[in-house]
C-alpha positions as CSV (number, residue, x, y, z in Angstrom):
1,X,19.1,0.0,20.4
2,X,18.3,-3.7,19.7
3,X,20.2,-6.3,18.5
4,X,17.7,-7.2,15.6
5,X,19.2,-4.9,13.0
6,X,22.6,-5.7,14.2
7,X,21.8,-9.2,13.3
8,X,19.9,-8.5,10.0
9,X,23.0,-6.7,8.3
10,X,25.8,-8.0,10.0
11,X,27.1,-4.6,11.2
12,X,27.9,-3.8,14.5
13,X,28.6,0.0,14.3
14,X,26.8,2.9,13.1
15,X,27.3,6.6,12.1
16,X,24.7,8.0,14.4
17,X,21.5,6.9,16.6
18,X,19.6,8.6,13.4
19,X,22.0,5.8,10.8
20,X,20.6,3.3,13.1
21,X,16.5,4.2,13.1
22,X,16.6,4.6,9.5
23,X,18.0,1.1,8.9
24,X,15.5,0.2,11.1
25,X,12.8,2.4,9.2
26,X,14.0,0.6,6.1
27,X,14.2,-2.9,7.4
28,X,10.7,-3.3,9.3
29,X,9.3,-1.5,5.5
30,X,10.4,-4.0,3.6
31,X,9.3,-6.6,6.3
32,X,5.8,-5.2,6.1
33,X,5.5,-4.6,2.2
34,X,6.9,-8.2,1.9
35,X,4.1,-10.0,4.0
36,X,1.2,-7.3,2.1
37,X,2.8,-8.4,-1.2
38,X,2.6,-12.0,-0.1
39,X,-0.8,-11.8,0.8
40,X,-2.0,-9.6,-2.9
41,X,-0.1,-13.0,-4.9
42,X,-2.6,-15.5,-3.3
43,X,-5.4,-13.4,-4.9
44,X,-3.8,-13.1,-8.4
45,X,-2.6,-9.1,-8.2
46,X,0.3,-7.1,-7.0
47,X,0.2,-4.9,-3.4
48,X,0.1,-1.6,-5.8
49,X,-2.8,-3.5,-8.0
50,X,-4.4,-4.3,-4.5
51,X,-4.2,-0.4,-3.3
52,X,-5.7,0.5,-6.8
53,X,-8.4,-1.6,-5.6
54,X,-8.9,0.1,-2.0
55,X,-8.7,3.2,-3.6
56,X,-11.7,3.1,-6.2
57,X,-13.6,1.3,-3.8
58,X,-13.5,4.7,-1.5
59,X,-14.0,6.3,-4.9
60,X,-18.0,4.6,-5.8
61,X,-19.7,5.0,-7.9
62,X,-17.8,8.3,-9.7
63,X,-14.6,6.4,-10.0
64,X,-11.3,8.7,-10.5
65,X,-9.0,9.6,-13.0
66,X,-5.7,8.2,-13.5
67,X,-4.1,11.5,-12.1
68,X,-6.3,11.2,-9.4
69,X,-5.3,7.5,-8.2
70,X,-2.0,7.9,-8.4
71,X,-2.4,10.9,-6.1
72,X,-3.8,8.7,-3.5
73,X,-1.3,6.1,-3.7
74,X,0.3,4.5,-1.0
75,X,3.6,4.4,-2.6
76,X,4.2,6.2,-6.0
77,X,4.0,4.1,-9.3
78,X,5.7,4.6,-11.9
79,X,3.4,3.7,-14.6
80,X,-0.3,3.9,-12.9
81,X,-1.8,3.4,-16.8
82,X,-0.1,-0.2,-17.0
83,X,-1.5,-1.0,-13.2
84,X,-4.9,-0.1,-14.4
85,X,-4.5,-2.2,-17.6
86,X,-3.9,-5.5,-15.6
87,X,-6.9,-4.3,-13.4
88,X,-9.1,-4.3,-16.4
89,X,-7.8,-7.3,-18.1
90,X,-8.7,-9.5,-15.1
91,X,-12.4,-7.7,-15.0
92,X,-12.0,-5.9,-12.0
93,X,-12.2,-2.7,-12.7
94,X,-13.7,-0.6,-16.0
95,X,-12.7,2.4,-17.5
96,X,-14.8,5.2,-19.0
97,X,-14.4,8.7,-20.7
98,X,-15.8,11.9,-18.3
99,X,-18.6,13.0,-19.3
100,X,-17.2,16.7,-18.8
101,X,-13.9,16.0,-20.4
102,X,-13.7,13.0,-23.1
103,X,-9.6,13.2,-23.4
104,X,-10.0,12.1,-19.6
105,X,-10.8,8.5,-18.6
106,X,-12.3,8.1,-15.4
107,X,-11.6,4.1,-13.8
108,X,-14.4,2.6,-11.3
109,X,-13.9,-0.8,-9.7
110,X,-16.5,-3.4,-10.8
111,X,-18.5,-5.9,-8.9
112,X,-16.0,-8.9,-9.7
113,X,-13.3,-6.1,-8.1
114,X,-15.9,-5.6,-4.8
115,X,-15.8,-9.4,-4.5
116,X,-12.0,-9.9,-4.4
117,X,-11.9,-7.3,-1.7
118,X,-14.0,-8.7,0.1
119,X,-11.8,-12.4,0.1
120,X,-8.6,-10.5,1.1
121,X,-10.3,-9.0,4.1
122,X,-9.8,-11.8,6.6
123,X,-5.7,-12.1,5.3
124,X,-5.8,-8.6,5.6
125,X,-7.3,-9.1,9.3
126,X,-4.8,-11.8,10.0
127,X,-2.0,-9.5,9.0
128,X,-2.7,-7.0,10.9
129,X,-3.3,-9.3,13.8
130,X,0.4,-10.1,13.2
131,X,1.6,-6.6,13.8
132,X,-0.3,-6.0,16.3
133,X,1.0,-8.6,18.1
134,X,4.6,-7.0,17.5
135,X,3.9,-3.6,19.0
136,X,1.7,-2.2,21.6
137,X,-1.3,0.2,20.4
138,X,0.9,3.3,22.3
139,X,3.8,2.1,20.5
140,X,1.4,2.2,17.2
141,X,0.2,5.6,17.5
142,X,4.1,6.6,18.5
143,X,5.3,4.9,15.0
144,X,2.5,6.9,13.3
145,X,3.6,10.0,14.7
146,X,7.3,10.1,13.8
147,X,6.8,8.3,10.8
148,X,4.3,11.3,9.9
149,X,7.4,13.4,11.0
150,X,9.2,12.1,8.6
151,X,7.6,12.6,5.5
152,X,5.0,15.1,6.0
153,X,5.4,18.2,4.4
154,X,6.0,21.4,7.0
């Protein structure tokens, strides 16, 4: 394989091909969940804060529960409750009881949360200009797949 890894962690050998791609796998993760939490901290919230967002968007207007959104994470949070919190405190998103079930609280992003969308979508455009520029679109759909063959369930 390359020499990029190589370089990276100062190590020259490895177990197994397999060692090697999921050094790799880690690596370019972190790489790519370091530039998306870059870009969330010019707007004021966190990458999992900003996926809460995309999320409840998709969800308008019914909202969904707290089970529900953490369900649809990208990456599992520990403590979804406290994520929502920080949402509400800063206005963008409210939180209600179900009409069918009052012990459940249903969360729906607010206008203020629609709006700060909205200003991360050219950063968010940019950034993925940036990886596109890395790999080709076969390569892209490639990545998907055997990253899909790595975690889906069979």
């Amino acid at each position: 394989m390359g020499d990029a890894l190589r370089k990276r962690i100062r190590q020259t050998k490895f177990e197994s091909p397999l060692h090697e791609s999921l050094l790799n796998l880690l690596v370019a993760a972190g790489h790519v969940r370091e530039r998306f939490e870059k870009m969330a901290a010019e707007f004021g919230i966190t990458h999992p804060q900003y996926n809460v967002l995309r999320i409840l968007r998709g969800g308008q207007p019914n909202g969904y529960s707290r089970s529900e959104i953490a369900d649809r994470m990208l990456e599992r949070a520990p403590d979804v409750t406290r994520l929502i919190d920080r949402l509400e405190q800063q206005e963008l998103v409210v939180r209600d009881r179900s009409d069918e079930d009052r012990r459940l609280s249903i969360t729906r992003i607010t206008e203020k949360g629609l709006l700060l969308l909205d200003r991360i979508q050219p950063e968010l455009h940019n950034a993925h200009g940036y990886f596109a520029g890395k790999i080709s679109e076969a390569d892209q759909v490639l990545l998907s797949r055997i990253c899909e063959d790595l975690y889906a369930d069979r």
